[in-house]
C-alpha positions in Angstrom: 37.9 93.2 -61.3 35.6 95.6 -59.0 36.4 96.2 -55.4 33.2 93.9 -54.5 34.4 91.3 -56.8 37.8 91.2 -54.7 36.3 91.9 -51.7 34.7 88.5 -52.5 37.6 86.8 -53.4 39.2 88.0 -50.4 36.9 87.1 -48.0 36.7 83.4 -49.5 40.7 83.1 -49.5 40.7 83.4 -45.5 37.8 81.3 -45.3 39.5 78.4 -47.4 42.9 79.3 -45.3 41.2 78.8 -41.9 39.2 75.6 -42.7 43.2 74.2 -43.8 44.6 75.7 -40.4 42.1 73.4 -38.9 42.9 70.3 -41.4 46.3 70.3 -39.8 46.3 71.4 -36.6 47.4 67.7 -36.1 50.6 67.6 -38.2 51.7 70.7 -36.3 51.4 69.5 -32.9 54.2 68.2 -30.7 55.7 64.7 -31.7 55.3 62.4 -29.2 55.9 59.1 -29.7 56.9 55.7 -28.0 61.0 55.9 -27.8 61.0 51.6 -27.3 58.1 51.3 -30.0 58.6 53.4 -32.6 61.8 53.4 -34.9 64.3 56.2 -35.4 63.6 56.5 -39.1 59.8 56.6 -37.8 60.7 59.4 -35.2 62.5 61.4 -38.2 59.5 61.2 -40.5 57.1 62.5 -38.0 59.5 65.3 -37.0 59.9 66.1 -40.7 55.9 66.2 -41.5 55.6 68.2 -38.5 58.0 70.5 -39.7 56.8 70.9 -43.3 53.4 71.1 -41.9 54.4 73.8 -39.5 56.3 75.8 -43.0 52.9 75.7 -44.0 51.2 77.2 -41.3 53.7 80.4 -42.0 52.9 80.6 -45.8 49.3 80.5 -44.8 49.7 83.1 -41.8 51.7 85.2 -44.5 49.2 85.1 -47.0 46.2 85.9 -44.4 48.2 89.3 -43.2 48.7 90.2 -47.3 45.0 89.5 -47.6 43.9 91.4 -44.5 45.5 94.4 -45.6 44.2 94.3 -49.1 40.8 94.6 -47.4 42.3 97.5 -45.6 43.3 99.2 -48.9 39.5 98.3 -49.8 38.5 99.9 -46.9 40.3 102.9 -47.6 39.7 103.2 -51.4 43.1 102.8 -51.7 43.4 99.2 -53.6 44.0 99.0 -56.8 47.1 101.6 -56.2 50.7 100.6 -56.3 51.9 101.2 -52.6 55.2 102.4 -53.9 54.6 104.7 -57.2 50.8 105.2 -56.7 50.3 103.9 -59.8 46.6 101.7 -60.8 47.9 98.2 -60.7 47.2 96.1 -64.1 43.6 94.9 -63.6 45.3 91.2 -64.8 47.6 91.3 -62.0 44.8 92.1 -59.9 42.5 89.4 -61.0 45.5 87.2 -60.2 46.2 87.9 -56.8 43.5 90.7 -55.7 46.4 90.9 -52.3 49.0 92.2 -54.5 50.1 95.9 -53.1 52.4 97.0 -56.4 52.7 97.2 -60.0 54.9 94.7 -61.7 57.6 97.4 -62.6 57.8 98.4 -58.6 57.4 94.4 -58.0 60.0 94.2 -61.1 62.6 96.7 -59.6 62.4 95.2 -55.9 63.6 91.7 -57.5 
């Protein structure tokens, strides 16, 4: 994979991850709901939604810092390079997950 190719990649990933922050801004906001209309088991589903839906925001808020910094790396001509050992990273592992910032025997040994 060249750095434009991941550059592209990249770039597309927090594109994709912003248009689904905006699919569910809804699930994540505050439940409020009728206490006399609504059911308990009603009220538990929608604080359960908004709690899975709020797990999600983190994954996706995770995975936008990893890919901001791998355009860092690109930025610097240092992606590609294991952040620990300094060795290239497989170009497979790459081509994978163009974010990843080690080798898979640093990734390995970390556990």
């Amino acid at each position: 994979m060249t750095e434009d190719d991941a550059r592209t990649v990249l770039r597309e990933r927090l594109a994709e991850l912003a248009r689904l922050d905006a699919l569910s801004e809804e699930g994540r906001a505050p439940v409020t709901l009728q206490q006399d209309s609504v059911g308990r088991l009603s009220r538990m589903d929608a604080m359960q939604q908004q709690t899975m839906a709020q797990a999600e925001e983190r994954r996706r808020n995770a995975e936008r810092t990893r890919i901001i910094a791998a355009l860092a790396r690109l930025d610097e001509r240092e992606w590609g390079y294991c952040g620990t050992c300094g060795e290239e990273i497989a170009e497979g592992r790459l081509r994978n997950d163009p974010s990843v910032v080690q080798c898979l025997q640093c990734a390995s040994a970390r556990g």
